[in-house]
N, C-alpha and C positions, 0 to 999 in steps of 0.2 A: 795109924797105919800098922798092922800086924807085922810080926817077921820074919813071915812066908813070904808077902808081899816085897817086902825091904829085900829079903834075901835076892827074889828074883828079880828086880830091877839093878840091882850090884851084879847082877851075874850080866843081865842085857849089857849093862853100859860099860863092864867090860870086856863083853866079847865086840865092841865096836871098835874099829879101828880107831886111833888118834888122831884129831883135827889139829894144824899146828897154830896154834895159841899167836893172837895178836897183842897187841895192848893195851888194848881194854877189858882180857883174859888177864893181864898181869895185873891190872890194878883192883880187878875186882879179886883176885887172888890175895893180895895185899891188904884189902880191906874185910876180909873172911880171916886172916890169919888173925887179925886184931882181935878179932872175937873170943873173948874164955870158950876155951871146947867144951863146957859143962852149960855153954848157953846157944850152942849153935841147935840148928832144925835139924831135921830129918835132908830135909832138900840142899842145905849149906855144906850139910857134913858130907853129902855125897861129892858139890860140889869142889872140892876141896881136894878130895880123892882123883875126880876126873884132872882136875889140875896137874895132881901128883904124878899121873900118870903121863901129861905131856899134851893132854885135852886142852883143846878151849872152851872156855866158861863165858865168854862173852858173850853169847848166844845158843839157842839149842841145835837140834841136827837141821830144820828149815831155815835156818838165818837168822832168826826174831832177835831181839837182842834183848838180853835175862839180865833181872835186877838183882842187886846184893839177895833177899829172897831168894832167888831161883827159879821166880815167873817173869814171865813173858813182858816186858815193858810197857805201861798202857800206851794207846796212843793220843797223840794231843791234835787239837782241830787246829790246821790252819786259817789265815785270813780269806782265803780262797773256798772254806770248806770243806776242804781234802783231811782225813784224818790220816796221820805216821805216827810212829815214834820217835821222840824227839835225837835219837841218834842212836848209832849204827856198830855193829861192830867190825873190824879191820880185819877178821879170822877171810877165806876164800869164801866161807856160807857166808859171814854179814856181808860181803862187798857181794856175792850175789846177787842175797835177797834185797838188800840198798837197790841195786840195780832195774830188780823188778817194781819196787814201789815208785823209782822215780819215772819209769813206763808207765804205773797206770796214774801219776799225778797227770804226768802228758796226755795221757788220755782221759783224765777228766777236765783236767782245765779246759781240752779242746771241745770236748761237746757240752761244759756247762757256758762257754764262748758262744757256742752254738743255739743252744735254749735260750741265751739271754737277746741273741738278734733275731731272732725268729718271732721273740714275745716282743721285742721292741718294732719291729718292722708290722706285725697284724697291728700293735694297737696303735702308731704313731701314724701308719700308713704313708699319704705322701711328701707326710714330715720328716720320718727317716731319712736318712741322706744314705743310700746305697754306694757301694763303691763296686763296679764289677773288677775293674783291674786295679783292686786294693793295694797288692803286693808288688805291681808295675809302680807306684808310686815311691818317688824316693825326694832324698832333698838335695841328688847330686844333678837331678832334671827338672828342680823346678829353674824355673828362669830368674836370674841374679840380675841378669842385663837387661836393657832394654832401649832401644833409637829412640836417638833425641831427635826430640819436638822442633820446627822449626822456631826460632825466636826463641829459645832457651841457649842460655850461655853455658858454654863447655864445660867450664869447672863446678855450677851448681849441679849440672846432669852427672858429673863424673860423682859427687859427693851426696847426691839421690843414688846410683849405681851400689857406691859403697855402703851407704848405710842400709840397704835391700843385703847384699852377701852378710852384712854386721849381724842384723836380725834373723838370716836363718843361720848362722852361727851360733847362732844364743840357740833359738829352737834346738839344734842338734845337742848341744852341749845340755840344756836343761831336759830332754829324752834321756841323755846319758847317766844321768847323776839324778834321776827322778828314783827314789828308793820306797816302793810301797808300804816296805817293811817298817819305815820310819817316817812317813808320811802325817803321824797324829801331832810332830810338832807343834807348838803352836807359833803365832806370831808370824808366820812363813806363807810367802807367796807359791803358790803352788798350781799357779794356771796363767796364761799370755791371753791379751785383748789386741788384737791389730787393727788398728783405724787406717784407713784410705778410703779413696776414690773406689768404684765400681773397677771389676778387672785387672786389680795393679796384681793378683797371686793371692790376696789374704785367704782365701779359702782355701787353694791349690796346697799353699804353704803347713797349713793347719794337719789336712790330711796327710800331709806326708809323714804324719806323728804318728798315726792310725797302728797302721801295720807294725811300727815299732813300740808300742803300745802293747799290742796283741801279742809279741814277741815275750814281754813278761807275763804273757797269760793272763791280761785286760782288757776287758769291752770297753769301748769307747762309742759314746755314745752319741750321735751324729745326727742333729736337728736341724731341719729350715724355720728359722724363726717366723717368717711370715705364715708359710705354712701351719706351723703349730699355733701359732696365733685363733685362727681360723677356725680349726680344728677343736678348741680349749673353749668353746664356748655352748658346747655340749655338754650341759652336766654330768652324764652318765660316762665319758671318757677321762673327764680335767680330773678327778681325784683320784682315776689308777694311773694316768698321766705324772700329772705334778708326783707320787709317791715315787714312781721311778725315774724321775728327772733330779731329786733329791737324794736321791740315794745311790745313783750310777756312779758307779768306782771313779768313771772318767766321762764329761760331759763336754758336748763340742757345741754351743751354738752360732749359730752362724747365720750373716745377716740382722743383727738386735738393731732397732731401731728405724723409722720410716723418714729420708730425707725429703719427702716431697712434705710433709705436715711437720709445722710446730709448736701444735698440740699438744698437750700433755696426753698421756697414755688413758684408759679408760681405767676405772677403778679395779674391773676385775683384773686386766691385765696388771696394773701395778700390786695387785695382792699377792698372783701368781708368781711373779719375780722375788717379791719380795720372801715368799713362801722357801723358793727354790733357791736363793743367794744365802741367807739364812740358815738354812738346815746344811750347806757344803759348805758354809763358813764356820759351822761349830765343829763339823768333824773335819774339817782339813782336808774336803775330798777336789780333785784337779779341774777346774772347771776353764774353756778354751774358749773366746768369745773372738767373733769379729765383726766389723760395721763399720757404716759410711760416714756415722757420726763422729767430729771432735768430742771433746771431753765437754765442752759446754754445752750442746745440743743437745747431746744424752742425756745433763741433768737437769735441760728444758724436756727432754720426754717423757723424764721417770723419773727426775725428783733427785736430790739431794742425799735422800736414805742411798737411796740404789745404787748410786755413780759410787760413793763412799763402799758400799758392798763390793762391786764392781772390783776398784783400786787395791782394795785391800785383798780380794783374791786373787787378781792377775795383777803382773806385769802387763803396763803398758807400754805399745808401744807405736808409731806412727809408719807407714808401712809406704813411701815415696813410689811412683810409677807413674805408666801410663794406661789407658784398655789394653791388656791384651789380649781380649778373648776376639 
């Protein structure tokens, strides 16, 4: 850089006013002093100067936030997709410009939320499990209680009651403490299986995750298993099918297993399971199963391998009622 150029950018950045210096201005201030002055840049030594002047250095006049260098920070890709920079500076421009990026992460998590059910809803079709009043769903209205049957005694109905509120207690509190960011754990249950009867909630229950789900900027991905069943025996759907049933951040099936046959599964279907338990069992991704089967029918359906898949990704749990639908 000549020193025509040099001169006049010393003359620009001080005829600007002073930005009052945060703390991330003092430490990079701090960490530029360190430097022998016979080895700092061009961009340092200016740096240095704005400092002295009462400037913050922690970012430029749009907010960006400037590395020891005196460029613009790269940005780093989130898990999401979104690229930032991995942090911010505290001057009024970084809490700005922070302000704006975290606007348009909101607004990309929401429309790539958007592209993701759109592409799941054409190709799954009336496999998807639609929710129109998604956000109507809660776990403060699903139903905990339920009238006892005639001929059931008080205190096993009261002790069915209780373990229904026990389990969606677990639900909320495992929504709560579900951390995507640390999610690659290994070893770790990271998805619920609910077994009952027809109508006791287990589906009701499941969805009431959805929305809260969506709330950390996650698709959740929401199958009729008989339906996809059905569906999967089209060659030209089952391999962009299984690719995104394996790979969906968060996976809901629902319905797994047929109580009226005890049959073993067909062989495509048992590949397909085994395809898709498999590939969210090595990455630790949330998979949400429910069904009318106990634990022994299911490994009269699908085998030994699968239940073992199954167990190891969810928590099970048994889910007491009556119909209520």
């Amino acid at each position: 850089m000549n020193e025509e150029l040099k001169t006049r950018l010393s003359r620009i950045m001080a005829s600007r006013p002073p930005r009052l210096p945060g703390k991330r201005s003092a430490a990079l201030t701090r960490q530029l002093m360190a430097i022998p002055e016979g080895r700092r840049t061009f961009l340092q030594t200016r740096m240095l100067s704005a400092s002295e002047r009462g400037d913050c250095i922690g970012c430029n006049q749009q907010g960006e936030p400037l590395s020891i260098e005196g460029w613009a920070l790269p940005v780093t890709l989130e898990s999401n997709g979104f690229a930032a920079p991995a942090e911010f500076c505290d001057c009024a421009d970084g809490v700005s410009f922070q302000k704006r990026i975290q606007r348009q992460r909101r607004e990309f998590v929401q429309q790539d939320m958007q592209m993701r059910r759109t592409y799941a809803q054409r190709l799954f079709g009336p496999a998807f499990m639609t929710h129109p009043s998604l956000y109507e769903r809660n776990l403060e209205t699903w139903p905990q209680e339920f009238e006892r049957q005639e001929g059931v005694d008080e205190l096993a109905h009261l002790e069915a009651e209780g373990e229904r509120i026990y389990i969606a207690g677990i639900v909320e509190d495992y929504i709560e403490n579900l951390n995507f960011h640390h999610i690659r754990s290994k070893g770790s249950q990271h998805g619920l299986c609910l077994i009952g009867g027809p109508g006791v909630g287990k589906t009701g229950l499941i969805s009431c995750i959805e929305p809260l789900i969506a709330q950390k900027g996650r698709f959740m991905l929401s199958l009729y298993v008989p339906e996809l069943l059905r569906l999967v025996k089209n060659p030209e759907l089952a391999e962009n099918m299984l690719k995104v049933m394996r790979t969906a951040e968060v996976l809901f099936l629902d319905d797994l297993g047929n109580p009226l046959f005890a049959d073993p599964v067909s062989p495509e279907v048992y590949s397909l399971f085994v395809c898709v338990f498999d590939a969210r069992l090595k990455h630790n991704r949330p998979t949400f199963i429910t069904t009318n089967l106990d634990e022994d029918t299911l490994e009269e359906q699908f085998g030994t391998y699968i239940l073992s898949r199954i167990q190891t990704l969810c928590h099970m749990f048994i889910l007491p009622g009556i119909d209520l639908r």
